[in-house]
C-alpha positions in Angstrom: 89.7 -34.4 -4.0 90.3 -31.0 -6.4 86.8 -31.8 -7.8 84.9 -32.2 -4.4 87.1 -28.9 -3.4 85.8 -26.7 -5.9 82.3 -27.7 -5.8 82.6 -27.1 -2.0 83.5 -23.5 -3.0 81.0 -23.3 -5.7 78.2 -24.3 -4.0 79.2 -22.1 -0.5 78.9 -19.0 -3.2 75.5 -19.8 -4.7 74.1 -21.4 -1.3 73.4 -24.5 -2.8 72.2 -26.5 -0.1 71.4 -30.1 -1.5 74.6 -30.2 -3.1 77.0 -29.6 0.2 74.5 -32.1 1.4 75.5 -34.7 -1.2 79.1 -33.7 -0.8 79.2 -34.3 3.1 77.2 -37.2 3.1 77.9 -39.2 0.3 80.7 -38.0 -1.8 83.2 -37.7 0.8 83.0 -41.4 1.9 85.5 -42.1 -1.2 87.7 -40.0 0.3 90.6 -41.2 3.6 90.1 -39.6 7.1 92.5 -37.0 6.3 91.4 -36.0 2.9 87.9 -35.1 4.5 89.5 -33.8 7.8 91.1 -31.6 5.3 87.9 -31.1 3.1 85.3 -30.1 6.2 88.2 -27.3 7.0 87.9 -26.0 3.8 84.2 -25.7 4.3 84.2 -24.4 7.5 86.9 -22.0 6.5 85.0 -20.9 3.1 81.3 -20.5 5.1 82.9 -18.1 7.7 84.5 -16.3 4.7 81.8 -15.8 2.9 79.4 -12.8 3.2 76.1 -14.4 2.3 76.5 -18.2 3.1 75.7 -17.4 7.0 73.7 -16.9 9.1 71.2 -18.0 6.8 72.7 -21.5 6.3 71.5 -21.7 10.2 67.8 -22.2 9.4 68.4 -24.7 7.0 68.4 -28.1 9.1 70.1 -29.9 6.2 72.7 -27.4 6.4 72.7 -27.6 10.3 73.7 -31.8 10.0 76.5 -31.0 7.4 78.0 -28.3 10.0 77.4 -30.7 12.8 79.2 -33.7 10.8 82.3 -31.3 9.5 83.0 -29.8 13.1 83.3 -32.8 14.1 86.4 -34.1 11.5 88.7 -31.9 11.8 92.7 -31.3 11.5 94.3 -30.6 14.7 94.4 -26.9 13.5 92.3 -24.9 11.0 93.1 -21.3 9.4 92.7 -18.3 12.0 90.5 -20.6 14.3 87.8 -21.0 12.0 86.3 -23.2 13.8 85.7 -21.7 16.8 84.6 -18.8 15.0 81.6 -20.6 13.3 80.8 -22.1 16.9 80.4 -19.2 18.4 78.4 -17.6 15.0 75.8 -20.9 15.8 75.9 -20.1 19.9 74.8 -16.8 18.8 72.4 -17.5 16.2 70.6 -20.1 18.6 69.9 -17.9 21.2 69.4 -14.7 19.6 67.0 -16.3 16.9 66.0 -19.7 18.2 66.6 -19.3 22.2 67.6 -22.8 21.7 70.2 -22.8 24.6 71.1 -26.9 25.3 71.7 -27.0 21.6 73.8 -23.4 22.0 75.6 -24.6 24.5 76.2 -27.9 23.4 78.0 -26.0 20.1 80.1 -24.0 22.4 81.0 -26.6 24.5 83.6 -27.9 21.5 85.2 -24.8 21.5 89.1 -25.4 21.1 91.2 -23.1 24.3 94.6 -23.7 24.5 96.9 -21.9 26.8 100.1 -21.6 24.7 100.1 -17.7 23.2 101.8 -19.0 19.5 98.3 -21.4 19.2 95.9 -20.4 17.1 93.4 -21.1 19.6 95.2 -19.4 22.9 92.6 -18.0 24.9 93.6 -15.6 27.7 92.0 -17.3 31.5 89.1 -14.6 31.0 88.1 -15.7 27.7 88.3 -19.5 28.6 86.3 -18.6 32.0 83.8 -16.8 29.8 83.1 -19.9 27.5 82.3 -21.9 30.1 79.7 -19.5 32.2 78.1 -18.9 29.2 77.2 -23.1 28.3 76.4 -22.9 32.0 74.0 -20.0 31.9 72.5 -21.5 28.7 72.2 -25.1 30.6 70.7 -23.2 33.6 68.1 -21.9 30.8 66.8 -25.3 30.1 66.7 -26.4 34.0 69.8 -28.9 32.9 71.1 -28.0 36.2 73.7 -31.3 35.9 75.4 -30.3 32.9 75.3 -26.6 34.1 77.3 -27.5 36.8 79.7 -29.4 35.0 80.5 -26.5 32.8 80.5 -24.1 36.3 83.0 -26.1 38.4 85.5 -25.4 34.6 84.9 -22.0 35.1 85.8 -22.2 38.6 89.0 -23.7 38.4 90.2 -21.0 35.8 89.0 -18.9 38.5 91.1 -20.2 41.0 94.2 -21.5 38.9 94.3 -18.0 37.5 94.1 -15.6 40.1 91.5 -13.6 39.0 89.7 -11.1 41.4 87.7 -8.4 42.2 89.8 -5.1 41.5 89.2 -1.5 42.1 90.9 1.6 40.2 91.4 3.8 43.2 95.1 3.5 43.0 95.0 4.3 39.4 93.4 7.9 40.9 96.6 8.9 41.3 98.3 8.7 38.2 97.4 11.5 35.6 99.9 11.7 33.6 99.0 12.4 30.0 101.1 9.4 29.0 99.6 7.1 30.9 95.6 7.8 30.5 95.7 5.6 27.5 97.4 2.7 29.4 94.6 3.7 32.6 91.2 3.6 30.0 92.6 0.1 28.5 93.4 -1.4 32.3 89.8 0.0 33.4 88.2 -1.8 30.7 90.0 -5.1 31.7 89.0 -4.4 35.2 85.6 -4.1 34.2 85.4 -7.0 32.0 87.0 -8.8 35.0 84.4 -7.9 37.4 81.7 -8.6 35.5 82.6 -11.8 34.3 83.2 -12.9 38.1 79.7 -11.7 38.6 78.3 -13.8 36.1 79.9 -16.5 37.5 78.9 -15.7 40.6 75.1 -15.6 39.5 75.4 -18.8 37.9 77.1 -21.0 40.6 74.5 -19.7 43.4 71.6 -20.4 40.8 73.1 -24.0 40.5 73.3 -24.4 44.6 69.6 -23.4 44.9 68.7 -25.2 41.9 70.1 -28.5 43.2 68.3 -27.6 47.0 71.9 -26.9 48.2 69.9 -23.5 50.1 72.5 -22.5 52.9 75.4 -22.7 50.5 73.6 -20.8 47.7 72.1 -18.1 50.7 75.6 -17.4 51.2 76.9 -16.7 47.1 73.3 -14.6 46.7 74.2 -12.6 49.7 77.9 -12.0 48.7 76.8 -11.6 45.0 74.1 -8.5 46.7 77.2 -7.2 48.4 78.7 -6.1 44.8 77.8 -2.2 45.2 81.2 -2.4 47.0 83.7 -3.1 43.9 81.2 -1.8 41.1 78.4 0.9 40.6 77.4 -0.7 37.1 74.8 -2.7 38.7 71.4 -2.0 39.3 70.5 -1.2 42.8 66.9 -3.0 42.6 69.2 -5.8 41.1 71.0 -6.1 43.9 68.3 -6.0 46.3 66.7 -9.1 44.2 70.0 -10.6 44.9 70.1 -9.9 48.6 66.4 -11.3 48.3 67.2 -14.8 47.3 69.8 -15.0 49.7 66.5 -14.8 52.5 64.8 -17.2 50.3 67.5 -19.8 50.7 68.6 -18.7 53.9 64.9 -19.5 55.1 64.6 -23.0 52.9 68.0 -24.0 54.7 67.4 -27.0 57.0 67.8 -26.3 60.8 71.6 -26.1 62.1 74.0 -23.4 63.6 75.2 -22.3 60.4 72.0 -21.6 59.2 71.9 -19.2 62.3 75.3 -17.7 61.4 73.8 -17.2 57.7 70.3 -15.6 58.9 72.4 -13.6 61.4 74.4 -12.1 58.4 71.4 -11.4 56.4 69.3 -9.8 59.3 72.5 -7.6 59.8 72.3 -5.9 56.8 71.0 -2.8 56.6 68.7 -3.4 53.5 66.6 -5.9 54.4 63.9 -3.9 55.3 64.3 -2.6 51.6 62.7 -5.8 50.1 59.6 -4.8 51.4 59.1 -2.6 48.5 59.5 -5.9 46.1 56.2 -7.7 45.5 58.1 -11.0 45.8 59.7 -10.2 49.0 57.3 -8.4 51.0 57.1 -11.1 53.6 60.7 -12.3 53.5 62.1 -9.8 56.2 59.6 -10.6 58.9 59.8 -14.1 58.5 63.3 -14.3 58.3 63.6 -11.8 61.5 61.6 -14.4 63.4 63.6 -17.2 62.4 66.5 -15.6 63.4 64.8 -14.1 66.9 63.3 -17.3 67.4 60.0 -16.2 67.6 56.9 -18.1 65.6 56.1 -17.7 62.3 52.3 -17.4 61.7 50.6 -19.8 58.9 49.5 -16.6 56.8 52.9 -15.7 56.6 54.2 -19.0 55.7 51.6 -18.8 53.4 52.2 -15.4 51.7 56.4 -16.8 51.3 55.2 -20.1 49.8 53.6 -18.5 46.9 56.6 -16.7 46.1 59.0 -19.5 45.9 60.1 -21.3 42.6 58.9 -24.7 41.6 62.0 -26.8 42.4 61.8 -24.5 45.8 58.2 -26.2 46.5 59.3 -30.0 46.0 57.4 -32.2 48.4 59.3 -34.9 50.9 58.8 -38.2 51.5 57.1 -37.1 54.9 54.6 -35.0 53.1 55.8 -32.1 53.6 57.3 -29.2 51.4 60.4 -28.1 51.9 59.6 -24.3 53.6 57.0 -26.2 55.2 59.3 -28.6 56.7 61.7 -26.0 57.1 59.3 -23.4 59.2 58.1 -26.5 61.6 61.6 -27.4 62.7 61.8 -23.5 63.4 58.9 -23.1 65.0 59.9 -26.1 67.2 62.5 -24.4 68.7 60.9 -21.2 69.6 57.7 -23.3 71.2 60.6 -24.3 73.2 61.6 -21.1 74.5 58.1 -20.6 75.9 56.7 -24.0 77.0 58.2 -27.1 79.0 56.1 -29.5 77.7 52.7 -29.6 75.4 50.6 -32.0 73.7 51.0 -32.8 70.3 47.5 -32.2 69.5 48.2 -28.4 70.8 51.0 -28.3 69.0 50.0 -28.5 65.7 47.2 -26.5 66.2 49.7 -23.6 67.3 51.5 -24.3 64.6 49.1 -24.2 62.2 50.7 -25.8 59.3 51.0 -29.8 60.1 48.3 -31.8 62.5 49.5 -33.4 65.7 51.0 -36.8 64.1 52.9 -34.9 62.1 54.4 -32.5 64.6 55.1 -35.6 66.3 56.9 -37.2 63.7 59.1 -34.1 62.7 60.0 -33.4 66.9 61.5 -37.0 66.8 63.5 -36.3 64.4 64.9 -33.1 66.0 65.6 -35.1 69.2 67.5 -38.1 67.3 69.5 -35.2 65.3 69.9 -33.4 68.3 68.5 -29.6 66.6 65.7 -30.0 69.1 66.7 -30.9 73.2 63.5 -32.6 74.5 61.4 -36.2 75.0 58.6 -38.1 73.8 55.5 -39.2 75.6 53.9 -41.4 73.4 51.5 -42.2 75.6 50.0 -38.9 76.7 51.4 -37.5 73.5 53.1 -35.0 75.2 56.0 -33.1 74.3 58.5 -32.1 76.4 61.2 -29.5 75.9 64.6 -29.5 78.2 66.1 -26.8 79.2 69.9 -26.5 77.8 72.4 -27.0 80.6 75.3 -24.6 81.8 77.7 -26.1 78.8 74.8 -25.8 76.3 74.5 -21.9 76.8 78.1 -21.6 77.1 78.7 -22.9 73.3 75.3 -21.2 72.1 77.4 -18.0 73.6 80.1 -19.3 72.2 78.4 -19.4 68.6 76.9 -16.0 68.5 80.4 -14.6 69.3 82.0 -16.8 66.2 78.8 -15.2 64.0 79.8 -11.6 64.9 83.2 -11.9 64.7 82.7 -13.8 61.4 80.6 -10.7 60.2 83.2 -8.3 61.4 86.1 -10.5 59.6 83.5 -9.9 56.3 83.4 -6.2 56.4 87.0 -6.0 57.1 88.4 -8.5 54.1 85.4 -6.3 52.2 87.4 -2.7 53.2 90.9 -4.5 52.7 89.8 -5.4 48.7 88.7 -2.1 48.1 91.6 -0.7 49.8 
């Protein structure tokens, strides 16, 4: 064991490759599982030491296996976290130099957190939370959208568990004592760690919902992640707009229900939309989503000009043949033909339309009526469709839902004033 010790050490000082190779793959197998437990510490221990061994040791894919086989026997504690401090030397050597990010995250993934404080491995809930967004975000990189989430949904329940929230220094305005700037600069620098760590978060758990076609729930993170002018001024305002951006993306690719309305309501209220006009990749998304929300029909060049802004896991074909704005514009359009016709063939239809032919419109109008998004019946016959007007109760609840989506709107910008109070 001495022997295979100080040739460890040796070789770690010259960078001998081949012979840590020989060590770790060969030599060692003489030894018990707690002689080389205690052997691959002292390797990992000695590389991190050492001022020449790493990073270059990285680009050696010998080197890379005997890493990968020592982090993975190890004590129940090594030396000032050694460990974890080669880990996250790898993370940052693979996407730095390699932007090899499954591989990245898959190293910081076997990161050791432990809550007690007298561990060498305590990690306050920030730094924990932090590990995890970041294997998300690298996941997220390679469109592993599974394991992205996995890592997420950690994050979140340190989140949760934790308390930790959006804070604001205004209080802090008030003290100025010289005694206590120093105290102020170091709790503002927490703050700010704090809020941009929940941003990232943020960020990563809507790009998950959209990624997995979850579009209303992911509408509603991009527009409350846009909303972040009103806790920090660190972020780019164009950045936000992007933000606020794909919230009308989603919001538009959502499928047809009342709180999708409640969710274009909210984006339609605010007072930037207009603004994403300037953005070559939303230039139509404010007049289609305003006639979505105000029921009106969206024109095939419009749909059109959207479409070719959307991502490629936003264009995914059904099983009826349809894409998914597609699908999603026809069910829209549905309803406002219904606001301005009581009954029309299906051949008309689809020619006012303009996106599907008659059988289609057909099929996707059943569908409404069995769901009950669309009030109306089927003439198979004549193929004619025709549209019923709601009854008294009908307009009493679709009153009764516009009031809950203003007062829902109103309870936003109050909780909003309340945090930043």
């Amino acid at each position: 064991m001495e022997a295979l010790t100080q040739s460890v050490t040796a070789a770690i000082q010259s960078s001998d490759y081949p012979q840590l190779s020989l060590v770790f793959t060969s030599q060692w197998q003489s030894l018990g599982q707690g002689e080389q437990r205690t052997l691959a510490a002292h390797f990992i221990k000695s590389a991190v030491a050492s001022s020449t061994f790493l990073p270059d040791a990285f680009k050696n894919a010998q080197m890379m296996t005997v890493i990968t086989t020592t982090l993975g026997h190890l004590p129940p504690t090594v030396d000032g976290a050694a460990d974890n401090v080669l880990r996250q030397r790898i993370f940052d050597y693979k996407v730095n130099e390699e932007e090899d990010y499954s591989t990245a995250a898959q190293i910081l993934s076997g990161v050791r957190m432990e809550t007690n404080e007298g561990s060498v491995y305590y990690m306050t809930p920030i730094e924990r939370c932090d590990v995890f967004v970041k294997v998300a975000e690298c996941y997220l990189e390679e469109d592993l959208t599974v394991e992205a989430e996995g890592a997420v949904t950690k994050a979140g329940t340190i989140i949760e568990t934790s308390g930790i929230s959006f804070k604001t220094n205004d209080d802090d305005d008030d003290n100025n004592d010289d005694d206590d700037n120093s105290n102020n600069k170091a709790k503002n620098k927490t703050d700010e760690q704090t809020m941009t760590l929940l941003l990232r978060y943020k960020s990563t758990y809507a790009r998950i919902l959209d990624a997995n076609r979850k579009f209303l729930n992911a509408a509603m993170k991009y527009h409350d992640l846009s909303t972040a002018y009103k806790y920090t001024d660190a972020i780019d305002e164009e950045d936000l707009l992007i933000m606020l951006g794909k919230a009308v993306t989603c919001a538009i690719l959502s499928p047809n229900s009342a709180q999708r309305q409640r969710v274009l309501g909210m984006v339609y209220k605010d007072e930037r939309l207009l603004q994403l006009d300037s953005i070559e990749e939303f230039q139509s998304h404010s007049s289609v989503l305003t006639k979505m929300y105000l029921n009106r029909i969206v024109q095939k060049k419009e749909l059109e000009q959207f479409e070719s802004s959307l991502a490629d896991h936003q264009r995914a074909i059904m099983a009826d043949g349809l894409t998914i704005v597609e699908r999603g514009v026809l069910e829209h359009n549905m309803v406002a033909v219904s606001h301005l016709y009581t009954s029309i063939y299906f051949s008309q239809l689809g020619e006012l339309l303009g996106v599907v032919d008659g059988e289609k419109a057909e099929r996707v109008a059943a569908k409404m009526i069995t769901d009950g998004s669309l009030s109306g019946s089927i003439d198979e016959m004549e193929g004619v469709l025709y549209f019923h007007p709601p009854n008294k109760d009908e307009s009493s609840l679709l009153h009764w839902d516009e009031t809950i989506t203003s007062f829902c709107v109103q309870l936003n910008k109050v909780t909003d004033a309340v945090r930043a109070s």
